[in-house]
C-alpha positions as CSV (number, residue, x, y, z in Angstrom):
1,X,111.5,72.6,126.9
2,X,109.8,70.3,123.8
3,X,109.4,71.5,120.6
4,X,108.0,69.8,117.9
5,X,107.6,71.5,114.2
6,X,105.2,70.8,111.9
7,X,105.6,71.6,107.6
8,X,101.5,72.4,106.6
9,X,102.4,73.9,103.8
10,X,105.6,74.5,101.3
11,X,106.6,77.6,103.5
12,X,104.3,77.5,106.4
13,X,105.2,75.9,109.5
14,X,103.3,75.1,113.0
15,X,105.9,75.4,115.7
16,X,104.8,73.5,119.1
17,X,106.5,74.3,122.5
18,X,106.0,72.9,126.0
19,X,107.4,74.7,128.8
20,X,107.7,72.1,132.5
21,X,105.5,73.3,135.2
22,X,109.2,73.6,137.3
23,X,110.4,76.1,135.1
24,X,107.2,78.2,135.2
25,X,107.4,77.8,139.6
26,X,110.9,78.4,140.3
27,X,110.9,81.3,138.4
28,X,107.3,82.4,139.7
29,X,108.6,81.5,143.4
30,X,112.2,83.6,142.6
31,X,109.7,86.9,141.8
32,X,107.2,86.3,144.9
33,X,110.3,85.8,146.9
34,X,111.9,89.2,145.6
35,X,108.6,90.9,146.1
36,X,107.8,89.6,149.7
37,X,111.0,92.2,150.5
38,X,109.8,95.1,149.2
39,X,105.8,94.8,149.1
40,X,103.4,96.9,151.2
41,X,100.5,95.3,152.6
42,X,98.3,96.6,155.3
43,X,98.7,94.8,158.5
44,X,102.3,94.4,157.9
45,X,105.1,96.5,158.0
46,X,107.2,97.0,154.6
47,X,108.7,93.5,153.4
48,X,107.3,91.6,156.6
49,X,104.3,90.3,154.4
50,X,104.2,86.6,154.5
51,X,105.2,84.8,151.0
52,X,101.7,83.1,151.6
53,X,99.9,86.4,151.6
54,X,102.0,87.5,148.8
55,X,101.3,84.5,146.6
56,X,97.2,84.4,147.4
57,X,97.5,88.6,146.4
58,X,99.7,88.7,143.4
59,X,100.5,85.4,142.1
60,X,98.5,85.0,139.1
61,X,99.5,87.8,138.0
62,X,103.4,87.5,138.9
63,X,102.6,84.1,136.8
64,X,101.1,85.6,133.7
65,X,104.0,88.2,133.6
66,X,106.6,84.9,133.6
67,X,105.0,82.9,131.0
68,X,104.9,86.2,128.8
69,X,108.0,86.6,129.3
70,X,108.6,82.4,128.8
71,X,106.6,82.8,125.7
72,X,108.6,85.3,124.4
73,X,112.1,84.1,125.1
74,X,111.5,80.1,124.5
75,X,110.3,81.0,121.0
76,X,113.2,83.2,120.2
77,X,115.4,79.2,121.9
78,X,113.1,77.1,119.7
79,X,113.3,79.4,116.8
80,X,117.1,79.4,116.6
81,X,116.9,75.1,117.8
82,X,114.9,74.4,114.9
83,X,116.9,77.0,112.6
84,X,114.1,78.4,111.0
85,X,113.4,82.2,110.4
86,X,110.0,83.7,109.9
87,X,108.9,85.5,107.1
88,X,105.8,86.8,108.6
89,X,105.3,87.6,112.5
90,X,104.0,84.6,114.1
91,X,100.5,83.7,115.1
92,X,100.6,82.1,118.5
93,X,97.5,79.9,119.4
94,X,95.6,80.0,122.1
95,X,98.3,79.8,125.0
96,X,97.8,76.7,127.5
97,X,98.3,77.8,131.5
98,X,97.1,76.2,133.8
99,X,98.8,75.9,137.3
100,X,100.3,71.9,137.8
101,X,100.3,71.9,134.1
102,X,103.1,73.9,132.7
103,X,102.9,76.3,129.4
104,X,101.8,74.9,126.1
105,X,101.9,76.9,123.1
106,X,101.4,76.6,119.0
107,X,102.4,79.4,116.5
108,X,102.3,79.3,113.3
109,X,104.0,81.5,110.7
110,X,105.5,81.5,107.2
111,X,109.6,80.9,106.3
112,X,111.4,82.1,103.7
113,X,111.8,80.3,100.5
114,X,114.5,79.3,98.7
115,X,115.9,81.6,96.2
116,X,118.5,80.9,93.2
117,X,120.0,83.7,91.7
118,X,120.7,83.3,88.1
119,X,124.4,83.3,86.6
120,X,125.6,86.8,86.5
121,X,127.1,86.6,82.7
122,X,123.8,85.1,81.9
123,X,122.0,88.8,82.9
124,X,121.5,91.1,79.9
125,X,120.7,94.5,79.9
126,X,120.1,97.2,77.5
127,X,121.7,100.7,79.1
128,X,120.1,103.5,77.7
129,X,122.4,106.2,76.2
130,X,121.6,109.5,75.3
131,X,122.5,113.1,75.6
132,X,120.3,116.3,74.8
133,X,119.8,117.7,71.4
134,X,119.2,121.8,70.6
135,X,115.6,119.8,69.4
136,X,115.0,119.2,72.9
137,X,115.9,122.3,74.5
138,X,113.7,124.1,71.5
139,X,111.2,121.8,72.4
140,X,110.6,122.4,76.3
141,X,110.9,126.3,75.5
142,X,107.9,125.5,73.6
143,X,106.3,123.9,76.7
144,X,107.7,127.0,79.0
145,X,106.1,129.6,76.5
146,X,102.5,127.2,76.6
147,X,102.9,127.3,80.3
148,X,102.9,131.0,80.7
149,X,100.3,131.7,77.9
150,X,97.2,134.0,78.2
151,X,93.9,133.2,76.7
152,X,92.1,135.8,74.3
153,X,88.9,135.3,73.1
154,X,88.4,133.9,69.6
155,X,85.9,135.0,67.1
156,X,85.2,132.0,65.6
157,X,84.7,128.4,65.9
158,X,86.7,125.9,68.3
159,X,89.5,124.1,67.4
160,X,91.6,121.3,69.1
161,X,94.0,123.8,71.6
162,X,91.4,126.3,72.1
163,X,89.8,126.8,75.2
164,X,86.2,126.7,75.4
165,X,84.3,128.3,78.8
166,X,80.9,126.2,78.7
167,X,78.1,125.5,81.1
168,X,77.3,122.0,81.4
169,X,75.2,119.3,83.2
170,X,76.0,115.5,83.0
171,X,72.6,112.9,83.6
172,X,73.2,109.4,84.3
173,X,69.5,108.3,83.0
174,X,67.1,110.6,84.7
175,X,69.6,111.0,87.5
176,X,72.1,114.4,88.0
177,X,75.5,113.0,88.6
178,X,77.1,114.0,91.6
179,X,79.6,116.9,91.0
180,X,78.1,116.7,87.4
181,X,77.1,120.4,87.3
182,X,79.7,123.4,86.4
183,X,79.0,127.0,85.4
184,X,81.4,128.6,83.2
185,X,83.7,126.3,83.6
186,X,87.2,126.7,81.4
187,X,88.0,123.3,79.4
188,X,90.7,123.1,77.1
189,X,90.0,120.6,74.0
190,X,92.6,118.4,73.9
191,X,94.2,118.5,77.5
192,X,92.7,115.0,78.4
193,X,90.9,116.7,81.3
194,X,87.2,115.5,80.3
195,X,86.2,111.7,79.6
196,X,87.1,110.5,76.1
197,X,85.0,112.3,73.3
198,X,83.6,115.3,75.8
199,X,86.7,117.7,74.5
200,X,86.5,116.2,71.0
201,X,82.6,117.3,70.7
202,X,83.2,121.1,71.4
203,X,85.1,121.4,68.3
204,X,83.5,123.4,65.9
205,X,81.2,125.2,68.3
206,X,80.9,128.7,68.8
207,X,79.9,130.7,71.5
208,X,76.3,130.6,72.3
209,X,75.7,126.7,70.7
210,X,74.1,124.4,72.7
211,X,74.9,120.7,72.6
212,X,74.3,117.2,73.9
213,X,76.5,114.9,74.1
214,X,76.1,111.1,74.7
215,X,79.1,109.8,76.2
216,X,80.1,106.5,78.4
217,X,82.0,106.3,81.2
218,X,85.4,104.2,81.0
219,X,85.5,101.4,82.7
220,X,88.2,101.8,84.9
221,X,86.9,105.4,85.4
222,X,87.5,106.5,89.2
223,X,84.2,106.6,90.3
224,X,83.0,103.2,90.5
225,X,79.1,104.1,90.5
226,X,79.4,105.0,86.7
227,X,82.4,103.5,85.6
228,X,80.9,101.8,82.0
229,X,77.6,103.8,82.6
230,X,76.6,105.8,79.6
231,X,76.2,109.3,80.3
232,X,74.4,112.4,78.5
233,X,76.2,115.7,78.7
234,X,73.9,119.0,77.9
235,X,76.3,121.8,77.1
236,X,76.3,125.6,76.7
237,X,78.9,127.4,74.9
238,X,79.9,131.0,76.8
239,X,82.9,131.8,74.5
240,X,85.4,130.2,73.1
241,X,89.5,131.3,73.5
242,X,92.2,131.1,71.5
243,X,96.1,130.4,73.5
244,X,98.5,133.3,72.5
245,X,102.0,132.5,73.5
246,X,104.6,135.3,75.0
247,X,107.3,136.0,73.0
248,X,111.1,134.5,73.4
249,X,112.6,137.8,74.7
250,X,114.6,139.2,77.7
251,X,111.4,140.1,79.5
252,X,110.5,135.8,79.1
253,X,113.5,134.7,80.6
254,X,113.4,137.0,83.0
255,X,110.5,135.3,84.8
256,X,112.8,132.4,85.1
257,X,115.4,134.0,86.7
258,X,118.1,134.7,84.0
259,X,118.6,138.2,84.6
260,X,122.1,138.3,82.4
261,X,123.1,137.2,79.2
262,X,119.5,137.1,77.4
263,X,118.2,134.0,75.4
264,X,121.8,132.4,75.0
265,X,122.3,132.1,79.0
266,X,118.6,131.0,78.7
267,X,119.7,128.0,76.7
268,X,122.4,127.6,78.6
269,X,121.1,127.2,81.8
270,X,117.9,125.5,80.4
271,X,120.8,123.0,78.4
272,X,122.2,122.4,82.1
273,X,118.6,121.4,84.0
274,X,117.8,119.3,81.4
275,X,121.4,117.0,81.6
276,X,121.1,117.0,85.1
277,X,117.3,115.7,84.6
278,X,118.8,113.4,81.7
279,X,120.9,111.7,83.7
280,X,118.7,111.2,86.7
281,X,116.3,109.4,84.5
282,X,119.1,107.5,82.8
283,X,120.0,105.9,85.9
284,X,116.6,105.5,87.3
285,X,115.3,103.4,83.9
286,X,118.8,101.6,83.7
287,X,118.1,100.6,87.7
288,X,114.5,99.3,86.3
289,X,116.0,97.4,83.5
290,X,118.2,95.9,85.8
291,X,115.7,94.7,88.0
292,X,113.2,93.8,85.4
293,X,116.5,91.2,84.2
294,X,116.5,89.7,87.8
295,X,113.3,88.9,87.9
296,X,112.9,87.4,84.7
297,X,112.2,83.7,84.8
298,X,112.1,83.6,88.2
299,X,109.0,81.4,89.7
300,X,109.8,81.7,94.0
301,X,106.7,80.6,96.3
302,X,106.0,84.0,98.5
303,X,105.1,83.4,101.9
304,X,101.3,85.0,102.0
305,X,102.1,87.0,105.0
306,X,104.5,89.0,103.1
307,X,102.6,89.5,100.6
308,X,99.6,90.6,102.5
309,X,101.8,92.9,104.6
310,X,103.0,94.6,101.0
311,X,99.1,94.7,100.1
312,X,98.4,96.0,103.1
313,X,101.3,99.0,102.5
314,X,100.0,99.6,99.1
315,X,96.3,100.0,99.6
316,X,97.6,102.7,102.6
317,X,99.8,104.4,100.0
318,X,96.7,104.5,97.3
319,X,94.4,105.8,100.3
320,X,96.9,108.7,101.3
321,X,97.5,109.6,98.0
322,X,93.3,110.1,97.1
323,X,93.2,112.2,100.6
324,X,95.7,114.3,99.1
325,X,93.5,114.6,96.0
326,X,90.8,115.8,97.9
327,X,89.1,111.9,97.0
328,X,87.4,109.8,99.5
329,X,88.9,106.4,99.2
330,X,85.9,104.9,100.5
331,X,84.1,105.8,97.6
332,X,85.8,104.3,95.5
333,X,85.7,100.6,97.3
334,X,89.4,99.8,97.1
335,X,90.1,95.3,97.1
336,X,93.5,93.9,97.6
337,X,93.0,92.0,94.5
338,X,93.8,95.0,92.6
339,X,97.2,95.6,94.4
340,X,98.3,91.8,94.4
341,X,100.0,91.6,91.2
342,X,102.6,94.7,92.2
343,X,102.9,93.6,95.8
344,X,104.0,90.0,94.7
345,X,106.8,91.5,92.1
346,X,107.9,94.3,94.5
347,X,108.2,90.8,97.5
348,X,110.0,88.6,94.7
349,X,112.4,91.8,93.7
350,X,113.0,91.8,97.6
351,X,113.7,88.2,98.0
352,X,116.4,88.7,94.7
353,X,117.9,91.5,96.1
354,X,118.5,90.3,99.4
355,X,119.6,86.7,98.7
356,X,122.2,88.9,96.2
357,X,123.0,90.9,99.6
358,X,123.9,87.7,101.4
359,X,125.5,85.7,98.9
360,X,128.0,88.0,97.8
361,X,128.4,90.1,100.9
362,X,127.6,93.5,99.7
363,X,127.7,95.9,103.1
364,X,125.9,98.8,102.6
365,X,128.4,101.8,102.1
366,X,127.8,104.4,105.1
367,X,129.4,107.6,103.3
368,X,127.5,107.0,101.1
369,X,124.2,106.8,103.4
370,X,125.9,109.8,104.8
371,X,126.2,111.7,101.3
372,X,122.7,110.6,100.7
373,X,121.3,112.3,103.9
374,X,123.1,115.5,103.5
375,X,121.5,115.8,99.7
376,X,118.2,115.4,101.7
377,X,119.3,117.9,104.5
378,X,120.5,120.5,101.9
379,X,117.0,121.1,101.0
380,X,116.1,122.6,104.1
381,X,117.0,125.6,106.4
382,X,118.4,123.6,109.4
383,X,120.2,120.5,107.7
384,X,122.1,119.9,110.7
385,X,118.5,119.2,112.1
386,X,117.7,117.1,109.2
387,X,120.5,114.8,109.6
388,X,119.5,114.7,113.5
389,X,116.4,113.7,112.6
390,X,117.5,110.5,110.1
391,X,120.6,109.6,112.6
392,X,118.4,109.8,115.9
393,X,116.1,106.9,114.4
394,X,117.1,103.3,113.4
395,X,114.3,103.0,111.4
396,X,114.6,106.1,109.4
397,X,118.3,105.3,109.2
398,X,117.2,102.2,108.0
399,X,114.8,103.2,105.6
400,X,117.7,105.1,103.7
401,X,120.5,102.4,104.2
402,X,117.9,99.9,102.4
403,X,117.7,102.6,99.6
404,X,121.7,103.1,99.3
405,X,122.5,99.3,99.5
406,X,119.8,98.7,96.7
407,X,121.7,101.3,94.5
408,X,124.6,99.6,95.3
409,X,123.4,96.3,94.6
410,X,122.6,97.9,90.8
411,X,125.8,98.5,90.4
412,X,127.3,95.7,91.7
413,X,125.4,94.0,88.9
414,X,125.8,95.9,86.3
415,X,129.6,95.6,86.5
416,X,129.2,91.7,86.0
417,X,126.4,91.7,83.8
418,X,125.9,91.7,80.1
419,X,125.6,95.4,79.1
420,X,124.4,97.3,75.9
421,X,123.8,100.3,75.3
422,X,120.7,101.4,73.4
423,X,120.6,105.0,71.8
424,X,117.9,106.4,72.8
425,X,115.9,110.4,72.6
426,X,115.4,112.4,75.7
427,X,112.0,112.3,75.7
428,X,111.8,108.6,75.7
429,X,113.9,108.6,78.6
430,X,112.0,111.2,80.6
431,X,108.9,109.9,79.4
432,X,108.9,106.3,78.2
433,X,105.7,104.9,77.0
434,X,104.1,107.7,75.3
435,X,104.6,109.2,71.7
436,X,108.3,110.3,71.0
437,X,108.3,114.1,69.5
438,X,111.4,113.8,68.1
439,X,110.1,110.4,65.4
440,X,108.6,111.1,62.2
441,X,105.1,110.6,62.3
């Protein structure tokens, strides 16, 4: 067997193997041989079939099932000759077989690129740290009691919380927009729930106004048809109602399952939940920082196959996750362009975390891939068939091994790295980015 590599590129790489015509007939002549014993041909009894016979009936075909099975195995030899290790499944070009001439073959396929790992003292990371205030718990009994609130109707004019019940048609120019018709259709002014400045001009109407309004699409609005397009809104007011909230008694907690101990066990149990949700988001933004710091300065050339593959995976999640909405993804003309940018981070963290994996010999922990399943299985009726289920599959198994041995790696860096903590409110850990309720205005 010949090989001869290529480089084409920084990563990619054209492989070229020759197989001898002898290999390809002694192994072709072997399989005739074995089924001359055995075949069934009429005019001959069982296994008394001349090899001739055999080879003029079957021996292109016994000969395309050896050099598949050539194909297969001298890649795997040349592969491991060469030392080089795909990133991406190889393209093989089209495959030379000709009888007298031997096998000749070209694939082509991306490797792996190098990866340096920064210093580990040189990592930095900001740990958040913070614990939950009586400000907080009054704070999401607020949001229970808004959650179970009734709507009355108000005699007077809208104001931002209300809830206004309105007709309304929405034109596009002289066109209707689809779905842009509703009859007394609920909309609360300030929810978010209507494009910007649709909530905001109901306030101060009363029931029985009529109003345009001229709005415009955003541009990154969902459906791409309008997104940008300027739109005119003609609106009629039904009634307008006003949120009443139920009051903090036993009855309240009650519909929450606290049928002892009144308001305190409310807290108590509420104070409990929210530690346990604390923490969870503690060590999930702490993970995030941590990988945030090993990315940081890092410029690695990806292999394109990867990162199509991660496109690919991305623009399949995005398409699930409209269906589920009840959206047509094909309306809304999805481009791998706009799932590049996280599919070559989420390839790069992958490339970190596994040279990290290699270099300092981090095996994945299996009681804790164990521990991790059985928190899974506990959520259902038949866990012993839920841990079936994950055991019975190597990729499933795998799926969850890859999770734990990330976790792990978190640690594993966090123990050498640079840590500080940073005080910080529960709300900004639950729900970085947006407005913190517990800061001055």
């Amino acid at each position: 067997m010949q090989v001869k590599v290529e480089s084409t590129t920084a990563l990619e790489r054209r492989v070229r193997v020759q197989i001898p015509e002898e290999r390809v007939v002694g192994e072709v002549d072997k399989r005739l041989g074995d089924l001359a014993r055995s075949a069934s041909l009429p005019g001959f009894r069982p296994g008394r079939a001349p090899v001739k016979v055999i080879r003029r009936r079957f021996g292109r075909q016994v000969r395309d099932e050896v050099v598949g099975e050539l194909v297969r195995s001298s890649l795997d030899d040349a592969l491991a000759q060469e030392q080089l290790r795909p990133a991406s499944p190889p393209t093989i070009d089209p495959l030379l077989n000709n009888p007298g001439e031997g096998v000749d073959y070209t694939v082509t396929f991306d490797v792996y690129p190098s990866v340096s790992l920064q210093p580990l003292d040189a990592i930095e990371i900001r740990k958040p740290r913070a614990e939950v205030e009586d400000s907080d718990i009054e704070r999401m009994i607020e949001t229970l009691r808004r959650q179970r609130r009734r709507w009355e109707t108000a005699e007077r004019k809208a104001q931002s919380g209300d809830r206004a019940v309105i007709d309304y048609l929405g034109r596009v120019g002289e066109e209707e927009l689809p779905h842009g018709r509703g009859e007394e259709v609920p909309i609360e002014i300030g929810s978010g729930s209507m494009i910007p400045g649709f909530e905001d001009g109901l306030i101060g109407s009363g029931a029985g106004d009529e109003k345009v309004l001229q709005l415009t699409f955003p541009e990154n609005y969902a459906q791409a048809e309008v997104a940008g397009k300027e739109v005119e809104f003609t609106v009629k007011v039904h009634r307008i109602e006003e949120a009443v909230l139920p009051d903090l008694d036993d009855e309240f907690v009650t519909g929450f399952g606290v049928r002892e101990g009144g308001i305190d066990a409310f807290r108590a149990e509420l104070r409990g939940n929210m530690q346990r949700e604390l923490e969870d988001g503690v060590r999930a933004m702490t993970k995030q920082r941590v990988l945030e710091a090993l990315l940081e300065g890092q410029e690695i050339e990806l292999p394109s196959g990867m990162v199509d593959e991660e496109i690919g995976r991305a623009m399949e999640r995005q398409r699930a996750e409209l269906r589920h909405s009840g959206v047509d993804p094909e309306r809304l003309a999805l481009q791998p362009s706009m799932f590049e940018e996280g599919a070559r981070r989420r390839v790069t963290l992958g490339l970190l975390m596994a040279e990290t994996v290699k270099v300092h010999d981090i095996q994945v922990d299996p009681d804790r891939v164990r521990q991790r399943i059985q928190t899974i299985a506990s959520t259902y009726e038949d866990d012993g068939e839920v841990m079936n289920y994950y055991y019975s599959d190597p990729e499933r198994l795998s799926y969850i091994e890859s999770t734990v041995l990330e976790d792990q790696v978190v640690e594993w860096i966090l123990e050498r790295a640079k840590v500080e903590e940073e005080p910080m409110s529960f709300d900004q850990v639950l729900n970085p980015g947006r407005p913190d309720p517990a800061s001055p205005s």
